[in-house]
C-alpha positions in Angstrom: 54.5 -14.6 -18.4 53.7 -12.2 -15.4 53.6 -9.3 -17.6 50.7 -11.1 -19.6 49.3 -12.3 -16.1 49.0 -8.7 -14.6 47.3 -7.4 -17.6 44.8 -10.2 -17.8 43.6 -9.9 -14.2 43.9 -5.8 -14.6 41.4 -6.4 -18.0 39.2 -8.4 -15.6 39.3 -5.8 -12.4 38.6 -3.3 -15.3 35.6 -5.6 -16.4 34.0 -6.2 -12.7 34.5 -2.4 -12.1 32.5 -1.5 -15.8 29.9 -4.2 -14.8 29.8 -2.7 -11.2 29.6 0.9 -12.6 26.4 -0.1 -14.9 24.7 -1.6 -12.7 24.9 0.6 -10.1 23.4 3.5 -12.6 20.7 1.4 -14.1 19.7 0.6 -9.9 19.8 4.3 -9.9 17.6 4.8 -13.1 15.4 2.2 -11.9 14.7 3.4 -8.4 14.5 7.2 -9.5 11.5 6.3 -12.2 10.0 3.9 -9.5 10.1 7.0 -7.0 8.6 9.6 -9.9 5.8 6.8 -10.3 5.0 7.0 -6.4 5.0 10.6 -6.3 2.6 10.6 -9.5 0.1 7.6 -8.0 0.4 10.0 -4.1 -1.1 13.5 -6.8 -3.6 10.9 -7.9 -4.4 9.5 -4.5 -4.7 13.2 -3.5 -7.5 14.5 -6.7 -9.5 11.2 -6.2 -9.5 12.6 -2.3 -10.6 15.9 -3.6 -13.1 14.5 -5.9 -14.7 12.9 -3.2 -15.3 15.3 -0.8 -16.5 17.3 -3.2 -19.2 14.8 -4.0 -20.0 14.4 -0.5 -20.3 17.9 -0.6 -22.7 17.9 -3.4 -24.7 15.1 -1.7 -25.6 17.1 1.6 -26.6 20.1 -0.4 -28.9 18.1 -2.4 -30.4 16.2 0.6 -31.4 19.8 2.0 -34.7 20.0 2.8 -35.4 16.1 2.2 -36.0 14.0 5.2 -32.2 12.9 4.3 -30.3 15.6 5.2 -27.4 16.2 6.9 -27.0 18.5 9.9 -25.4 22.0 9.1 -22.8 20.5 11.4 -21.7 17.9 9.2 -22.2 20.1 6.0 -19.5 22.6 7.6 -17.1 20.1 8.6 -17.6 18.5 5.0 -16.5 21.6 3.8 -13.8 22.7 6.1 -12.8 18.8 4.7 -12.7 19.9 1.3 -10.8 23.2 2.0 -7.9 21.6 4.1 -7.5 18.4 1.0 -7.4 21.4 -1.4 -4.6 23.3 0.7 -2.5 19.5 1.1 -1.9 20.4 -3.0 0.2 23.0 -2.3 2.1 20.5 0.3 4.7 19.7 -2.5 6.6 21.2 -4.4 5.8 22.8 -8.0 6.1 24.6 -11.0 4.7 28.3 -11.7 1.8 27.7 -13.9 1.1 24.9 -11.8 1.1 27.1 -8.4 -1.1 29.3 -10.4 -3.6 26.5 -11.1 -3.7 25.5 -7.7 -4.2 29.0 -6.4 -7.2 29.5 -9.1 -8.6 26.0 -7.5 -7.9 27.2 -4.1 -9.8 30.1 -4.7 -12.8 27.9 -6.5 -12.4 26.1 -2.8 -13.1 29.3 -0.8 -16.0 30.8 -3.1 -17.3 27.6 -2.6 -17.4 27.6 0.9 -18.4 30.7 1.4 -21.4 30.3 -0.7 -22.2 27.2 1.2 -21.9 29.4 4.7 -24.8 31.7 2.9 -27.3 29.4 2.1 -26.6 27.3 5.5 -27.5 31.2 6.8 -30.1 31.4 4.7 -31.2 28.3 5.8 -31.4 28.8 9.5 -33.0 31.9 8.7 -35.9 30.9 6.5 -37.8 27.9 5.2 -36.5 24.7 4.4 -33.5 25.2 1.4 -34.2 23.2 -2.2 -31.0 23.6 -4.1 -31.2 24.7 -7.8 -29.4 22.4 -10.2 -28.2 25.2 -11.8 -26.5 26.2 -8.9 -23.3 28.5 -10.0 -20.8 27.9 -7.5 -19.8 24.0 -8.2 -19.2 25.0 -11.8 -16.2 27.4 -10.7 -14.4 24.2 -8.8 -15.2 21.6 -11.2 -14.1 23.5 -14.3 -10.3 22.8 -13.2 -10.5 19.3 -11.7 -11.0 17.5 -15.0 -8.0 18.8 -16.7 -5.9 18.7 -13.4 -5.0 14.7 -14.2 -6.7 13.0 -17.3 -5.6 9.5 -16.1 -8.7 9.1 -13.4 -11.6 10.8 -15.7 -12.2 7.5 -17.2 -12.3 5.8 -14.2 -15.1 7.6 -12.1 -18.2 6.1 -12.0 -20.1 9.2 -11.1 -21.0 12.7 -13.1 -21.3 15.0 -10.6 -22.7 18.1 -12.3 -24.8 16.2 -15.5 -26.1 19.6 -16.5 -22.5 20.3 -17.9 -20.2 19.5 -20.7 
C-alpha cells in the first residue's frame, strides 16, 4: 500500500512538473513573439517618422517663393531633422543586405541635403526660387522607402511625388 502510494503522488509531482515545464515555455513563446511584434510596430513607428519629415521637407520647398514659405532656418533644421531620423535606423541592430539598404538610403539622405543647401544658396543669392516638379533629388530617397515596409503603403493618405510610378 505505500509502495502504490509513493508512485501515485511521484506520477502526480511528475505531472505538476510537465504542466509547470509547458507552461513556462509557451510564457516564453508567447512573450518572445509579443517582443518581435514591438520591435516590428517601433521600425514602423520609425519609417512613418521618416516619411514625414520628408513630406515636411517637400512642403517648404514647394512653398518657396509663395507668400507661404518657410524661413531657410526652418528649411535647414527640417532637414538636419530628416538626416538625424534616417541615422536612428542604423540605431539597431541588422542584417548585411539590410545595412546596405540603409547605407544606400543614408546616402539618398545626404544628396538630399546637400542639394537642398544649393538651392537655399542659390536662393539667397538670386531671385525668389520656384521648384521644378521634376526635381531629381527626392526621386533618389523615395525610390527605397516604399519597399523598405509594405505594411504602411496602404495606409498613407498622401502621394508625395504624383509625377512617379
Amino acid at each position: 500500500m505505500k509502495k502504490k502510494i509513493f508512485i501515485l503522488v511521484g506520477l502526480i509531482c511528475l505531472m505538476l512538473m510537465a504542466g509547470g515545464i509547458y507552461i513556462i515555455a509557451t510564457i516564453e513563446t508567447a512573450t518572445s513573439e509579443l517582443d518581435h511584434l514591438i520591435k516590428l510596430h517601433q521600425v514602423e513607428i520609425l519609417r512613418e517618422h521618416l516619411l514625414i519629415q520628408i513630406k515636411n521637407v517637400q512642403s517648404d520647398i514647394y512653398l518657396m517663393g509663395t507668400r507661404y514659405e518657410s524661413s531657410p532656418q526652418k528649411i535647414e533644421t527640417d532637414v538636419n531633422n530628416l538626416h538625424r531620423i534616417s541615422i536612428t535606423c542604423f540605431d539597431c541592430h541588422h542584417s548585411a543586405n539590410v545595412i546596405q539598404r540603409l547605407k544606400n538610403l543614408n546616402n539618398g539622405v545626404e544628396f538630399y541635403k546637400n542639394s537642398i543647401a544649393k538651392i537655399l544658396k542659390f536662393k539667397r543669392a538670386t531671385r525668389p526660387f520656384r521648384p521644378d516638379r521634376r526635381w531629381s533629388p527626392r526621386s533618389t530617397i523615395w525610390c527605397t522607402l516604399p519597399t523598405a515596409n509594405w505594411r504602411t503603403k496602404p495606409a498613407l493618405p498622401w502621394n508625395i511625388f504624383p509625377d512617379q510610378n
